[in-house]
N, C-alpha and C positions, 0 to 999 in steps of 0.2 A: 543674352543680347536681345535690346529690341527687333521683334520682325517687321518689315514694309518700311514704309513711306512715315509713319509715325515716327520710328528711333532717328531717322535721317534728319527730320522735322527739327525733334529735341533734340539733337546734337548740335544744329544749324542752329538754332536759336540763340542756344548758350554761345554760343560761339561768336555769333553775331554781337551778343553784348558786351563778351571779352574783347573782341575786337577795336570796338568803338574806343578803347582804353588805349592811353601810352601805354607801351608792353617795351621792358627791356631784352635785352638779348641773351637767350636764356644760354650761361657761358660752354653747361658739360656739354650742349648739344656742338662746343667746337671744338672739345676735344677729340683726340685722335680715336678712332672706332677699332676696337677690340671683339673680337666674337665671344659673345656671352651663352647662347644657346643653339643648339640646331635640331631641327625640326625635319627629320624624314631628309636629312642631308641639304637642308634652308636651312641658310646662316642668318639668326638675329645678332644686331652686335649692338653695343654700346651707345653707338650714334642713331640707331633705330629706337632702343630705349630712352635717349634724351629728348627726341622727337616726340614720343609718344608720353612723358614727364610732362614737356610744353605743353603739348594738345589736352594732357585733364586739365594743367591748369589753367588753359582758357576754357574750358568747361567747368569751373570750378569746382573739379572732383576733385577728390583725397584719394592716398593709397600710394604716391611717390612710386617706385622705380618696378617693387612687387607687382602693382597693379596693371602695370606698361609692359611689364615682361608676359602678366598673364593674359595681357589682352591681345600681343603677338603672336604669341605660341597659337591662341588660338586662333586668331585670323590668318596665322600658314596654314592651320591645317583647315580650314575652311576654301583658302583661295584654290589651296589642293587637290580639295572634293569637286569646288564648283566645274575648276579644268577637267576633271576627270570624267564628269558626267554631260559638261556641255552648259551647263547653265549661265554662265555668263554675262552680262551686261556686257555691252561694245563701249569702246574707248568714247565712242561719240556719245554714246548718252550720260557717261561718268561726267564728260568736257560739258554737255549741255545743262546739268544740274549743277555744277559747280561755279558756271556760267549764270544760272538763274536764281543762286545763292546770291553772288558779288552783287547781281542787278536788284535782287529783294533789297540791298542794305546801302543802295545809291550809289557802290562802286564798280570799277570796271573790275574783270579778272585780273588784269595786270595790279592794279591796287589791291587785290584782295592777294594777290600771292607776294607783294610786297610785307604785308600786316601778318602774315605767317611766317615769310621768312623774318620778320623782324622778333618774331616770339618763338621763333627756333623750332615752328615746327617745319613749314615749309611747304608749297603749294604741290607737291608729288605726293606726300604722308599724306594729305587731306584727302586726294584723289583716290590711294588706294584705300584711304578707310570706305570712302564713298562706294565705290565698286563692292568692295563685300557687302553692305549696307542692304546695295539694291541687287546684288548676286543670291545672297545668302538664301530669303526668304524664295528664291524661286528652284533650290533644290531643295530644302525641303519641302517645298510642294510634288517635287519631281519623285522626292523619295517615299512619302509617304501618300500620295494624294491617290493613288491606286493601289493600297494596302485599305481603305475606308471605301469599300466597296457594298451601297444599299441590296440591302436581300427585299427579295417581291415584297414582304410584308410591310417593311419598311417604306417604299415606294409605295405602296396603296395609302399605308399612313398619311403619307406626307400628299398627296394626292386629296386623299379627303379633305384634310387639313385647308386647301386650296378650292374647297367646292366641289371636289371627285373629278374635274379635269386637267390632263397633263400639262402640264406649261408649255406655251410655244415658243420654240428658239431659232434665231438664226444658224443656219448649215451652208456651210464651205466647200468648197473642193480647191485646194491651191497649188501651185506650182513654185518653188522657190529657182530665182534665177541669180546669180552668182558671179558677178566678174571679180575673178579671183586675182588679188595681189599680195605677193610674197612676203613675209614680215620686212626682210631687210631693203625693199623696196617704198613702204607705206610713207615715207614722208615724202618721195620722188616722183611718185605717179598718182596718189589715189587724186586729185585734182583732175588730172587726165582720164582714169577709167571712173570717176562718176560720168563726166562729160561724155561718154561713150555708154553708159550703162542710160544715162536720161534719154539720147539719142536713140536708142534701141528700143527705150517703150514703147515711141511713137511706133515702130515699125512691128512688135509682137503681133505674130498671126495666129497668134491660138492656141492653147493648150497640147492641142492634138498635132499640132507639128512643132513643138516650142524646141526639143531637141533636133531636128534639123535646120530650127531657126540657129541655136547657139551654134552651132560648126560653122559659121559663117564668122563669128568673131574670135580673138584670140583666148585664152586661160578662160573661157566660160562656161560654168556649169549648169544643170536644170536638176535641182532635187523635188518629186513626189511628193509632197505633205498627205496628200490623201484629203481625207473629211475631217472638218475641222467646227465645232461649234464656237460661235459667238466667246462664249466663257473659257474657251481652253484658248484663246488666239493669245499670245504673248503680249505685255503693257506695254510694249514698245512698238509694237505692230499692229494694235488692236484700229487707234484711231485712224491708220491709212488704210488699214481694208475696208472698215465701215463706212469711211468716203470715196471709195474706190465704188464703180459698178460693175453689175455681172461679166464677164469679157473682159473686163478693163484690168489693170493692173496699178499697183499703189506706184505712190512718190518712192524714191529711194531711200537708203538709208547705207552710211558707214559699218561696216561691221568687224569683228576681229577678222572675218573670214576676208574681207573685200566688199565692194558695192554690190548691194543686194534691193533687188525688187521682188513683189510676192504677184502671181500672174493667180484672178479670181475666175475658177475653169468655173465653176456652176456657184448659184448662191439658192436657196430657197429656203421656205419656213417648215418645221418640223418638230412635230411633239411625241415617239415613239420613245419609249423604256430608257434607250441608252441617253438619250436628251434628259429625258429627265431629271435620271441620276444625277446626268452631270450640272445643270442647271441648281438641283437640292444642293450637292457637294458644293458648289462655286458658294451660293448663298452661306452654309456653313462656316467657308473658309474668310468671306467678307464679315462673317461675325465674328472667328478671332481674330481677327486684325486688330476688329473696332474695342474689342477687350483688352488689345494689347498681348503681350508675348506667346508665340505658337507656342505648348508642351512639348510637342514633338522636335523643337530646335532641340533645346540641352541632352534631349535622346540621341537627337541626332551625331549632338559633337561630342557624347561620352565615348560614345561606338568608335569613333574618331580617335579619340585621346586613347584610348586602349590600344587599338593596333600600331599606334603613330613608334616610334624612336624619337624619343625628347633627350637630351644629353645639354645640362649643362656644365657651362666651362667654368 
């Protein structure tokens, strides 16, 4: 699979131009849904196959029903990994690209999930492809990205390389705050607890009392991030800490967890060893992007496939 923002790109595209097409109703995707495979005790069945039939062929890929089965199996056992380890994309950023798809191609999301359900894929398949899309690449960053640990030599190298001095980066200290809503609650209140979470920025007194600030409100929690450089901040959260200042705390943001703000305890500049590294690394990792597919995905999802139970029916 493509990693990042690229494979999303080129999949949006094609897709975008199948789109534009009268597309008939593609018919097995209404047939009755049968369990074809299962995956670590996830059921693919039939009806996810016809779905995923439609979607190459508005991508105009080849490979019929084989190709659809093997592109499930492996996106269970990705969606699998990503839960297990945390990595995630929140529904609102799935909803927000999928949103800035329909508006790249002059439609609304309602028109755009008409044009899918009209080609039998249908606007929830497109979503969850999406989610893995922008989930995926960021556990394998998680998995692998502190396994590629520069040795002193190696930092000096890359130093000289640079005119013999350390790169300067921005340094973080952050606080993550939390109003936490229940999965079977999220369509009933999160409207209410952003409105409560916006309310509460204005009134954050600091770091240093931020856990006695939360006991004042209901289900909220205060997690520690600790120090955090400019390049390790998450793509979702990078641009509201960078316009956030010292003391201040970011815009909100929907999350799987609940309404979530990031409170900025200290910021300052810093070119010491571990900045470095991480700065070289990030630089690294912005070059395979730009080459296109991480190695370390298909490592990643053999290791996967190996311990996995595939059983089909």
């Amino acid at each position: 699979m493509m990693g990042g923002k690229m494979s999303i790109l080129r999949t949006l595209s094609a897709l975008a131009l199948a789109g534009s097409l009268s597309i008939a109703v593609c018919a097995s995707a209404q047939a009755a849904s049968q369990v074809k495979v299962t995956v670590n005790n996830t059921v693919i069945t039939s009806g996810d196959i016809a779905k995923r039939v439609a979607f190459l062929r508005l991508q105009r890929q080849s490979g019929g029903a084989e190709e659809a089965k093997k592109q499930l199996v492996d996106e269970v056992l990705k969606r699998g990994e990503i839960a297990r380890i945390g990595q995630s994309v929140s529904t609102q950023d799935v909803d927000a690209a999928y949103a800035r798809f329909a508006a790249g191609n002059k439609l609304s999301p309602e028109q755009l999930g008409k044009i899918l359900d009209q080609a039998g894929v249908g606007s929830d398949h497109f979503k969850q492809f999406i989610a893995v899309q922008m989930s995926w690449p960021r556990a394998v960053n998680f998995r692998f990205g502190s396994g590629n640990r520069l040795q002193g030599a190696d930092l000096v190298k890359r130093m000289m390389e640079g005119g013999g001095t350390k790169p300067v980066t921005t340094e973080y200290y952050l606080k993550q705050v939390i109003f936490v809503i229940p999965e079977k609650k999220r369509g009933a209140i999160t409207g209410k607890r952003q409105a409560e979470a916006n309310a509460a920025r204005g009134q954050f007194p600091g770091c240093d009392t931020a856990k006695v600030f939360a006991a004042n409100y209901r289900d909220v929690s205060v997690r520690d991030l600790g120090r955090m450089l400019v390049q390790q901040l998450p793509d979702e959260w990078k641009p509201l800490v960078e316009k956030a200042g010292d003391g201040n705390t970011t815009g909100t943001r929907v999350t799987e967890k609940g309404v979530e703000f990031l409170a900025i305890c200290k910021k300052r500049q810093v070119n010491d060893d571990t900045a470095a590294e991480i700065v070289f690394r990030a630089e690294d990792i912005g070059k395979k992007k730009a080459g296109g597919e991480d190695p370390n995905s298909e490592k990643y999802l053999e290791e996967l496939r190996k311990k996995a139970q595939i059983v089909n029916k």
